[in-house]
N, C-alpha and C positions, 0 to 999 in steps of 0.2 A: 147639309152634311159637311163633315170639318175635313182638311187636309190631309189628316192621320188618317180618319175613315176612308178618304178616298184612293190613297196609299194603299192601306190595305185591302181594300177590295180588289186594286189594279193589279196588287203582288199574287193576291189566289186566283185572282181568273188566269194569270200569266203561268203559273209553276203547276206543276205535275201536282194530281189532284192526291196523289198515294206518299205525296211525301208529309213528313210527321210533322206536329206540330210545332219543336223544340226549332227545328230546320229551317219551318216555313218562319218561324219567329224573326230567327236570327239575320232569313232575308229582308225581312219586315226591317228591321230594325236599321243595316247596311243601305239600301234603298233609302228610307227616309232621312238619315244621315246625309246622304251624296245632295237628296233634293235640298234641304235647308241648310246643308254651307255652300249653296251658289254664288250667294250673297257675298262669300268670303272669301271669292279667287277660284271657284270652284270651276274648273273647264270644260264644260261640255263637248261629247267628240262632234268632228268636222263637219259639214254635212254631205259634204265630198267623200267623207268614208263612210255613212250612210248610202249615199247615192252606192257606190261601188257594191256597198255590201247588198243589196236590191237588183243592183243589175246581174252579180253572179246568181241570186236564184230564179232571174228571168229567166238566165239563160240554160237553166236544168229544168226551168217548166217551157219554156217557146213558147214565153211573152213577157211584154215589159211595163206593162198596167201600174206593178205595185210602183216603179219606179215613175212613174205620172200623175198617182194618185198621194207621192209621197210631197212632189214640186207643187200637187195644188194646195195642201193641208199648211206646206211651208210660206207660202203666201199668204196665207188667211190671216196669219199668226203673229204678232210682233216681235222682230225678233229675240230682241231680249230678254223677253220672257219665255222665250219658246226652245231656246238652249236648254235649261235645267230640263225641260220635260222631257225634251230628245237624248238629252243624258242619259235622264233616269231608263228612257224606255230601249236606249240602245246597250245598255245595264242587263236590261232583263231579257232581252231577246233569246238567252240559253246555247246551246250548243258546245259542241266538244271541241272542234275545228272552230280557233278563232284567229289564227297564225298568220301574220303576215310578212311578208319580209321589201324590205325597201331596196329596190335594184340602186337609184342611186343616193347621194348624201341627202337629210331632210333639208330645209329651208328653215322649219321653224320647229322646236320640240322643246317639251313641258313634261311633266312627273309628276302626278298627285298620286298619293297612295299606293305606290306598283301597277299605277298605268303608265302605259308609255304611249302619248299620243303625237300627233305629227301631222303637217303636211307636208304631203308627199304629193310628186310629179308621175310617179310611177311604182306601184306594188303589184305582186303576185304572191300567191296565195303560195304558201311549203307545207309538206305533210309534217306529222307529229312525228313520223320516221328519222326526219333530217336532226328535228331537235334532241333526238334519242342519243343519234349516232353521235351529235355533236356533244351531248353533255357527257358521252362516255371517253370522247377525247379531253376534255375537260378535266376530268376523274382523274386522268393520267398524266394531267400537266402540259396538253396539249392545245395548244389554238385552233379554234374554227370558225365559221362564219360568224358564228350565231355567239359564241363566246372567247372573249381576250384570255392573253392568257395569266391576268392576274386574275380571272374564276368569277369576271364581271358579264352581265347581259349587256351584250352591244344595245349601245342605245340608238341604234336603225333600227334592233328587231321591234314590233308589238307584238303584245303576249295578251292572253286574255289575264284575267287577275288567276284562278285557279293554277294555271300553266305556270301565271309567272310564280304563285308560291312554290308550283313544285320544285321547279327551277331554282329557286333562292334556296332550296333546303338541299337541294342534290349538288349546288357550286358550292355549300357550305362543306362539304364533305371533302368536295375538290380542297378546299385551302387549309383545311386539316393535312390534306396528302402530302400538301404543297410544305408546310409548314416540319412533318415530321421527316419529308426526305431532305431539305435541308439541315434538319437538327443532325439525323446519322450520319452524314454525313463532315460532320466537326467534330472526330471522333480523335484525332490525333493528337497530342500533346497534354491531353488532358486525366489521362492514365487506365490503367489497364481495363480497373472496372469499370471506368465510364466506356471506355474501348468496347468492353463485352455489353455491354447493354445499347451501343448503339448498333453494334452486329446484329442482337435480339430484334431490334425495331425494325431493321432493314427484313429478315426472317419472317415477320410479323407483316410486314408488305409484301412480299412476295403472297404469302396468300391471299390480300388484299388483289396484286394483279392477277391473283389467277382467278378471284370471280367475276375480275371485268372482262378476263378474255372470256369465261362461259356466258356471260351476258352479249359481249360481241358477236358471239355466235350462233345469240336465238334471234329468231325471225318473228315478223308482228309484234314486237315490247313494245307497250302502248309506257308511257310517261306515270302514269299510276303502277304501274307492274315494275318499271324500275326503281320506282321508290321504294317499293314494297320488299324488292329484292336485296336495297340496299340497308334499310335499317341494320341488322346486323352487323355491316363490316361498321357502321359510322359508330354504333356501340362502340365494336373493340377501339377504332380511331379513335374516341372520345378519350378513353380510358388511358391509351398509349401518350397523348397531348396533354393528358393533366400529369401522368407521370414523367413527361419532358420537363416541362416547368417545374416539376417540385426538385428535380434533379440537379436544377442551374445553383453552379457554387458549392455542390456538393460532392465530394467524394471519397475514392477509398472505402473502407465499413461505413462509413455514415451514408453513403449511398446504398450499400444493399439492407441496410435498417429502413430506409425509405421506401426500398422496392418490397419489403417483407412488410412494412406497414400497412402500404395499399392494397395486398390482399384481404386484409380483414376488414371485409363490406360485406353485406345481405349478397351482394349480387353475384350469381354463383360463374359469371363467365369472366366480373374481372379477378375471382379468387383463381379462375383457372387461368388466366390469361398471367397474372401476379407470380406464380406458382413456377409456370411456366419460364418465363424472362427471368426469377429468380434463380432458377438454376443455370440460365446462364449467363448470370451476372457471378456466382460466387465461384464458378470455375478458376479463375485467377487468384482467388483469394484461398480455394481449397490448394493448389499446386500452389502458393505461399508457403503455408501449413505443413503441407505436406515435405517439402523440401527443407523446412524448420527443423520439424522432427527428427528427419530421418538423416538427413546432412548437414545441420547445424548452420545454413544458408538462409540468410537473407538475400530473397530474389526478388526485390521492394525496388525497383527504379523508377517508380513516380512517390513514393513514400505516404503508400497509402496500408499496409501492414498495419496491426498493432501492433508487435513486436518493433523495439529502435533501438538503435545499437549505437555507444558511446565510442569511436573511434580513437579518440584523445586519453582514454583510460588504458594503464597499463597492464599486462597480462596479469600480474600479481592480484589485483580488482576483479579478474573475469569475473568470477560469480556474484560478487555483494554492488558492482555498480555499472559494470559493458552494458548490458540489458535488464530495458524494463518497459513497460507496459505501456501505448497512449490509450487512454482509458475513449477517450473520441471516437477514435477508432476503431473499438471492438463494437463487433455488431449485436444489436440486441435479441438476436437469438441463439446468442452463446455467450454462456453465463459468464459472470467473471473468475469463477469459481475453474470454470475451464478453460479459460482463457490464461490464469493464472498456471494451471498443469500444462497447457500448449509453451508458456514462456517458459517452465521450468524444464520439461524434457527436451527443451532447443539446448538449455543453457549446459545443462547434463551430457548433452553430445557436444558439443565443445569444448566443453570443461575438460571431459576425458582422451578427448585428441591431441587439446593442445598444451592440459598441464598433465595431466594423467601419462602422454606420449604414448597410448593404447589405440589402438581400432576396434571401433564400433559398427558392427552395419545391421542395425535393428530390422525387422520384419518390413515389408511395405507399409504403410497405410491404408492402401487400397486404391478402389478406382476414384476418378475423378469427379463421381455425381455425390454429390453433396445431400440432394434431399430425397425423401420419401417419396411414394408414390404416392400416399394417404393425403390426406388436407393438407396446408399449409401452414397450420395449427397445430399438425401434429409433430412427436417430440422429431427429431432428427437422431440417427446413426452415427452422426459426428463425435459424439459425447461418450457414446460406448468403445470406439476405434481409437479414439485419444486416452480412453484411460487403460485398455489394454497395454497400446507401445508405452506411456508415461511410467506406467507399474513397470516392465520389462526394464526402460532405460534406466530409471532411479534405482532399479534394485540393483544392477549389472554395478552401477557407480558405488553406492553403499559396501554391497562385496569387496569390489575392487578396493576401497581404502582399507575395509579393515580388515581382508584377507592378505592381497598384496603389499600393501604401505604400513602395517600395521598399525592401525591408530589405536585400536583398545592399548597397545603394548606402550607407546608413545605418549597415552594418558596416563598408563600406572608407573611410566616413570614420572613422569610430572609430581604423581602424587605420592611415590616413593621420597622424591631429592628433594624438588623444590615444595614440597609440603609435608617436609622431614616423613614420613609416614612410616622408611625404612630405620629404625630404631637404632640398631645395634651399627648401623652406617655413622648415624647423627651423632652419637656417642663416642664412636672413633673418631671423628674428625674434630667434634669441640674438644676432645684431651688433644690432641693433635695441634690444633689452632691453639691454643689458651696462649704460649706465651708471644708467639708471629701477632694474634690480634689486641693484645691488652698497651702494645705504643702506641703511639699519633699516627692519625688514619694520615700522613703525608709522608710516614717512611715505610710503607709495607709496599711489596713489589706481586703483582700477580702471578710471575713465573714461579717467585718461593711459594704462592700459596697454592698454584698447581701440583707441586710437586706431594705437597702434605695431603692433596686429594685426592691423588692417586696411590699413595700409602693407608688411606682410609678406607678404598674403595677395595683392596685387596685382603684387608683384615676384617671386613664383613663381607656378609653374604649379598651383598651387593654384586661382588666378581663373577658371582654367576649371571648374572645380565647380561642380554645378547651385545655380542660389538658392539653392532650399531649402537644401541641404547646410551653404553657404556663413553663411545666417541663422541656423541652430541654434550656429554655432559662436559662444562666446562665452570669457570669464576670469572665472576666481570665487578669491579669496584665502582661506585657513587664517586660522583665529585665529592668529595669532603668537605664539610664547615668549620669552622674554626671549634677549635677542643672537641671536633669529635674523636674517636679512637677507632681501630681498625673492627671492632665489632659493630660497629653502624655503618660503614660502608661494605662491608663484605652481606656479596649474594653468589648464590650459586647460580650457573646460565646452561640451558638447554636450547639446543640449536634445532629451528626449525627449517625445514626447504618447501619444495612444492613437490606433491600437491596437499601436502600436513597445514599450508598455511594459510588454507582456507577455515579452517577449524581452531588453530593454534597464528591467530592474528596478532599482530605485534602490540594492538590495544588489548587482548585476551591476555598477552605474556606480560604486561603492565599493570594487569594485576595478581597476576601470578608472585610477579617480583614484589607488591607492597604484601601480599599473604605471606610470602616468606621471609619477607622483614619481621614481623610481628610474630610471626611463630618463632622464630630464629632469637628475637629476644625473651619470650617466654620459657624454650627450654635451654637457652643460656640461664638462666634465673633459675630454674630447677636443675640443672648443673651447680651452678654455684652453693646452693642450700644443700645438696649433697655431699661437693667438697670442704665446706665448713663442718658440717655434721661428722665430716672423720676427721678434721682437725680436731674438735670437741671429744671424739670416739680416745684418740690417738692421745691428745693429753690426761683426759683422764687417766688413762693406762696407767700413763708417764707418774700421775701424781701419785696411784694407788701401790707401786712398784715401790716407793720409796717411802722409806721410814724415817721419820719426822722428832724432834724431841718439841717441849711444851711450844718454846717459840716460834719453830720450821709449823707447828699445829696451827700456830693464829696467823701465818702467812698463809698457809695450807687452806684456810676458814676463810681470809678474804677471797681468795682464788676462785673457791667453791661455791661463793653467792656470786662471785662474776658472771662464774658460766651457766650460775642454776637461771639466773636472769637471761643470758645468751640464749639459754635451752627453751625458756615460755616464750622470748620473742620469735625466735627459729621456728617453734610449731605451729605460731600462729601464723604465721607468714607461708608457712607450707602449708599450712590448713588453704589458707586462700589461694595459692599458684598452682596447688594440686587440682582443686577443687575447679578453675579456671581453665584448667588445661585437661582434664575430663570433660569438661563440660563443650569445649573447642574441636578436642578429638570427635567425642560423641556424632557432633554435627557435618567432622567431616567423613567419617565412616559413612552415616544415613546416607549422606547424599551421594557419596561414592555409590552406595548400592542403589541409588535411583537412577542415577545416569548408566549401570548396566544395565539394571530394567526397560529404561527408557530407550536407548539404542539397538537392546535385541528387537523393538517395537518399530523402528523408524525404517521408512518409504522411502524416502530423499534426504539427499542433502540438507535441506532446511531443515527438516527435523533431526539430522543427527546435531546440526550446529546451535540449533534452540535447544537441544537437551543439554548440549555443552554450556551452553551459558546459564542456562538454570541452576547447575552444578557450581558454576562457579560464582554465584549471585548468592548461592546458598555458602557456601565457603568464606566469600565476603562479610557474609552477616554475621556465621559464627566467630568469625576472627574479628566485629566489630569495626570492619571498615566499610560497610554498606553508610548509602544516606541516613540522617538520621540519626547516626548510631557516634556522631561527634564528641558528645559528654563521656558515652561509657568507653571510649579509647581514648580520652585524657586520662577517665580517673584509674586506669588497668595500667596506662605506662607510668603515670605518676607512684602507683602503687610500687611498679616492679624497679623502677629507681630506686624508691627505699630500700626496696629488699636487696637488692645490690648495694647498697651503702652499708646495708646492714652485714653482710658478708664480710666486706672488706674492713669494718669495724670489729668484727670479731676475729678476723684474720689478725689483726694487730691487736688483739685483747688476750688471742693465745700464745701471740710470739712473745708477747712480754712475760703470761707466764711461765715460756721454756726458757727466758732468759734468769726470769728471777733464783728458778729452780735450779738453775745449771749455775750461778753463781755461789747458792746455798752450798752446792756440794763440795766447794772449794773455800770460800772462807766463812766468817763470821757473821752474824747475825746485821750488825753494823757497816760490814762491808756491803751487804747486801741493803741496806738502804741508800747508802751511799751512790750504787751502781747504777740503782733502781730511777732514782735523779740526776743521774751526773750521763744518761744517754738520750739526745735527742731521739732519736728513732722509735723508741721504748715508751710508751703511756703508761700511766700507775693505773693500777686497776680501779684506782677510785671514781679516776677520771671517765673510765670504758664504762664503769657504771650511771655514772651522769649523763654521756653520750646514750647509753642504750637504755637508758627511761625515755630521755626526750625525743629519741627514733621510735621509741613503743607508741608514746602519745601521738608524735604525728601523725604516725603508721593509724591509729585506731582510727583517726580525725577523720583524714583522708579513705580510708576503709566506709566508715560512716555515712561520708558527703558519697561515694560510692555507691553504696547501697541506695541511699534515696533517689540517685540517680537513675537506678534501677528500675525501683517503683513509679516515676515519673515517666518513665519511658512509655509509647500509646502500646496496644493492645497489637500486636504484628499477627497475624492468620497465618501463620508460616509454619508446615511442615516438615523444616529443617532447626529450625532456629526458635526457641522459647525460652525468651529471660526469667520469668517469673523460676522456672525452675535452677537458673544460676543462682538467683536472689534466698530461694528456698535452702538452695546447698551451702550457701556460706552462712548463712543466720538459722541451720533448722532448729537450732533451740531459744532463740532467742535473745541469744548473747550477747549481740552489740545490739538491741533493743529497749532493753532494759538497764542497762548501762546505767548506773548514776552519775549524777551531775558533777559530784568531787573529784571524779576520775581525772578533770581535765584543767580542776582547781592544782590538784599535788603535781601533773607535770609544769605545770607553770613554777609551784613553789621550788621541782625538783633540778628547774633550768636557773632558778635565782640561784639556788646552792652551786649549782658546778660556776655560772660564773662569777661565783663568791668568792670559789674556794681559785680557781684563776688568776683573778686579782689579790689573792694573796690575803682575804677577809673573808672568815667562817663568821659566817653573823647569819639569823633568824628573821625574816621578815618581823614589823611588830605588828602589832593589831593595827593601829593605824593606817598601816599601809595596803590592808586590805578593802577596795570598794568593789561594787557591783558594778559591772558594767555587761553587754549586751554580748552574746556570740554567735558563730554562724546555726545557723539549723542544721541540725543533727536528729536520725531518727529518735522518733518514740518525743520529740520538743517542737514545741512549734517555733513559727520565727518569732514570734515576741519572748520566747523563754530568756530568763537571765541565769547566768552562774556566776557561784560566787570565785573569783581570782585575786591574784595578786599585783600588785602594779609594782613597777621596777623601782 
């Protein structure tokens, strides 16, 4: 028979014959293990604790045989060999009581596997009671005989292997205890929430000691029955010590996002345990909140808020830069969606205390508990009580500007003055201004032009405009550039304060100020095309009043192709500034009425200020000073220069013919050429018609490269602003399209004539001098087109 066999036979005849077979394996298997690493240090007990353990159950039968018949078997046996067997068999010997305890220090002691073996001078036996009591002192952080108080098994005691597992599993609990009432205990300086969650833990032991004291209380707890009792609490310990650790380093909302984590597990006691400690961990964070809203307070003194506040920003900034969000911070069970309405009706109660100079004292928030009673999964109450007060406080602010402050009123003057809108105002004041702005922009004085605008402002219906309105409005001049004149520096200035200037921002009013540049030269330029047009009006009159004989008829006849020529340039020129400034107005009407739409609609302040900028983004484009839009506001001022050159061309094409006229009436035919040459100031009409061919042609040129400008422009999704339909309005028949090529041939011939006739030589280009050469692109031509010209 082999070793294993014999093993196993000695393991069944020794063990309870009703134990299973999985069991009896497992003893099998332990046994044989112990016998074959003898070889390898393996210590066999004493035989001195043999002896002992034989003599105590002589002395419960009154007699001592087994202890005689133990000294003969040991003799027989060599020793060396006879350790492993005595091992193994004092291994097997069974029982529940194998407890001993060492009165004094050992002499010699060893450890294999969770035995603790020894000799000793002197042992007595202790009940399973003593180790009960002692491990429940243990539990509690306390030292006893039997254990230290770092939750170690004195290594005096011997324990049977069983005991000493239990033992080992029951001081593991202990140094969990150990470990989590020092962690609550580091609760200070580390901030609020970690504050409340080390309060939570502390809360969490306490029911911890209160099932040691029900255990200290029962009587007969056998070492199995307290293990049994204790599983439980070491669960929730387990639970509380993994959430210690994940805690270290973290805080503020990033720690109750940890603590909201660790509920979502199968396991339904740490979800309630999770659930639990989460409410009161976010107590401090809820009375954040709640003091945000309702007081406009940050009560953040470890700076664990998501809300932060810029101290170094000045009141003027409250709302666009004091506060803003750390995204860190906010915990993940509050969206940012609400966390962004938490930051916004903080800012709204501030806003209105301390630019508003108003009092606020919104509804409570409510209580203090934070979550549900349902899962910890489930939505939270938070999100419904925030968007109540947020609705309340945003609306209360909204009212107040445009009830109180009036801002609707404060935008339609904006859009009255500084975006001329108010007509018969803008008309009074450019006859008004024309001759104060037509000097050099370095001798006009602002006081003189206040005066002329508050004479403006009383001959239109402008003077019904409330005071206030009326007061803000003032005039502020540009630095000047060299040759500018008082019509490019003059703007008109609307004064903003607070709380208007959260909305009407000094970057908002900056483009306010380039919009009414560019409009402000547009209906200067339709001004002017009207004042020439009654100059035109006025001399005809002049001409048809008076009767003529054959020769006054052929001065009468050049006169009348001057101005028939003045008359096609003039329409076509009003064709295009009309058609421009229709097309400028149109866009800012739409968007006018979308920003009232837009504002009877808006919740908050952010949305009344995004509708405002929308407005004026949309303004921007039609007025061609959005990105982008670079080309088509060269080619629209370029254009309107002409057309102002061209005014003041004709202005001096009609004075000449009231002088020619007014000379006629007084002398001779002769004297009247004489006159006609002999006044600088005065052009011959022949001359104004040379000038205003070569201002036709540039004007078309320029009109042309315009247009293609146009049509190169990308495709804009903008339902304020749509070029193709400017492009449609100035070309809808196709006129500068189609355009032939000679057109641009005879101003070239028609600029060699005037500076022909200049220098005092009427002479005819001759064929020679005309070659082919290359010109810009002009619609309806590609770039490689040529026309035919003249060379100088």
């Amino acid at each position: 028979m082999s070793l294993r066999q014999l093993v196993w036979t000695l393991v069944s005849s020794e063990l309870d014959e009703k134990l299973d077979e999985h069991k009896l394996h497992g003893t099998f298997l332990r046994s044989f293990q112990r016998l074959s690493s003898s070889g390898r240090g393996t210590v066999a007990p004493p035989d001195e604790l043999i002896v002992k353990h034989l003599q105590g159950l002589g002395r419960q039968r009154g007699h001592d045989r087994h202890v005689l018949r133990f000294q003969s078997l040991r003799s027989r046996l060599h020793h060396s060999a006879a350790r492993p067997v005595l091992a193994l068999l004092f291994h097997l010997r069974g029982g529940d009581r194998g407890v001993v305890e060492d009165v004094s220090r050992p002499t010699l002691k060893e450890v294999r596997g969770g035995w603790h073996l020894a000799s000793l001078a002197n042992q007595k036996e202790i009940s399973e009671a003593k180790i009960v009591r002692d491990l429940l002192f243990a539990l509690q952080g306390v030292s006893s005989d039997c254990f230290d108080s770092s939750c170690e098994v004195d290594p005096a005691v011997l324990l049977t292997r069983p005991a000493w597992l239990l033992c080992h599993r029951i001081l593991g609990l202990a140094k969990l205890h150990l470990r989590l009432s020092t962690d609550a205990k580091e609760a200070m300086g580390h901030g609020l929430l970690h504050q409340a969650l080390c309060e939570a833990l502390r809360k969490q032991l306490q029911g911890y000691y209160e099932v040691l004291a029900q255990l200290m209380s029962c009587e007969g707890l056998s070492l199995r029955s307290l293990w049994a009792r204790l599983l439980a609490p070491m669960t929730r310990l387990h639970f509380l010590s993994q959430l210690c650790e994940g805690s270290r380093g973290v805080f503020g909302g990033a720690l109750s996002s940890m603590v909201f984590a660790s509920g979502f597990s199968g396991d339904i006691v740490a979800q309630d345990l999770a659930k639990e400690i989460l409410r009161s961990v976010v107590k401090p964070l809820w009375s954040m909140i709640r003091a945000w809203m309702t007081e406009g307070e940050l009560q953040d003194p470890y700076g664990e808020f998501f809300v932060i506040a810029d101290a170094s920003v000045p009141l003027e900034d409250l709302w666009n830069r004091a506060y803003s969000l750390e995204l860190e911070m906010v915990p993940s069970f509050i969206s940012l969606e609400l966390a962004r309405k938490i930051l916004l009706t903080g800012k709204s109660v501030n806003f209105i205390r301390l630019c508003c100079r108003r009092t606020w004292s919104p509804e409570p928030l409510g209580t203090s508990e934070l979550l549900p009673e349902e899962e910890i999964g489930a939505s939270f109450d938070l999100a419904s009580r925030v968007e109540r007060l947020s609705s309340k406080t945003n609306e209360h602010l909204v009212k107040l500007l445009m009830n109180h402050f009036s801002l609707g009123e404060h935008a339609l003057a904006l859009r009255r003055f500084l975006l001329l809108g108010q007509g018969d105002f803008v008309q009074s004041l450019m006859d008004a201004l024309q001759e104060e702005l037509d000097i050099d922009a370095n001798k006009i004085h602002k006081h003189q032009l206040m005066g002329i605008l508050e004479m403006a402002l009383r001959q239109s219906n402008a003077q019904f405009c409330s005071v206030d309105v009326l007061g803000r409005l003032g005039i502020k001049l540009r630095s000047p550039e060299r040759g500018e004149r008082g019509w490019d520096v003059f703007l008109l200035d609307y004064s903003i304060d607070s709380p208007l200037h959260v909305v009407f921002t000094p970057n908002i009013m900056q483009k306010y100020d380039r919009a009414f540049s560019f409009l402000w030269k547009l209906r200067r330029v339709s001004h002017a095309l009207a004042a020439s047009w009654n100059q035109h009006m006025a001399l005809q009159r002049h001409l048809c009043r008076d009767q003529r004989d054959s020769l006054d008829r052929l001065s009468l006849l050049e006169t009348r192709q001057t101005l028939h020529r003045c008359t096609l340039l003039r329409h076509e020129m009003h064709h295009f500034v009309q058609n421009v400034q229709s097309y400028v107005l149109e866009v800012l009407d739409t968007s006018w009425a979308k920003l009232q739409q837009g504002w009877q609609k808006s919740s908050d302040l952010d949305e009344v200020i995004s509708q405002h900028e929308r407005y004026l983004a949309a303004v921007e484009e039609g007025a061609f000073l959005a990105k982008g839009s670079e080309a088509i506001l060269s080619g629209v001022s370029a254009l309107l220069s002409l057309v102002l050159e061209f005014c003041t061309l004709q202005e001096q094409a009609c004075a000449s013919c009231f002088e020619v006229a007014a000379v006629e009436e007084e002398e001779s035919v002769e004297a009247v050429f004489q006159a006609v040459r002999g006044r600088p100031f005065a052009r011959s009409l022949a001359e104004c018609r040379a000038s205003l061919d070569h201002l036709a042609s540039t004007f078309q040129m320029k009109l042309q490269l315009f247009l293609r400008a146009l049509e190169d422009q990308p495709e804009r999704h903008s339902e304020f602003s749509v070029l193709s339909f400017l492009l449609c309005r100035l070309d809808f028949n196709t006129h500068y399209e189609n355009r032939t090529l000679w057109s641009t041939c005879f101003a070239w011939r028609c600029e060699l004539q005037r500076k022909s006739r200049h220098m005092g030589r009427r002479r005819r280009p001759s064929m020679a001098s005309w070659v082919v050469v290359p010109v810009l692109p002009c619609r309806g031509l590609t770039p490689e087109g040529e026309r035919l010209t003249a060379t100088g």
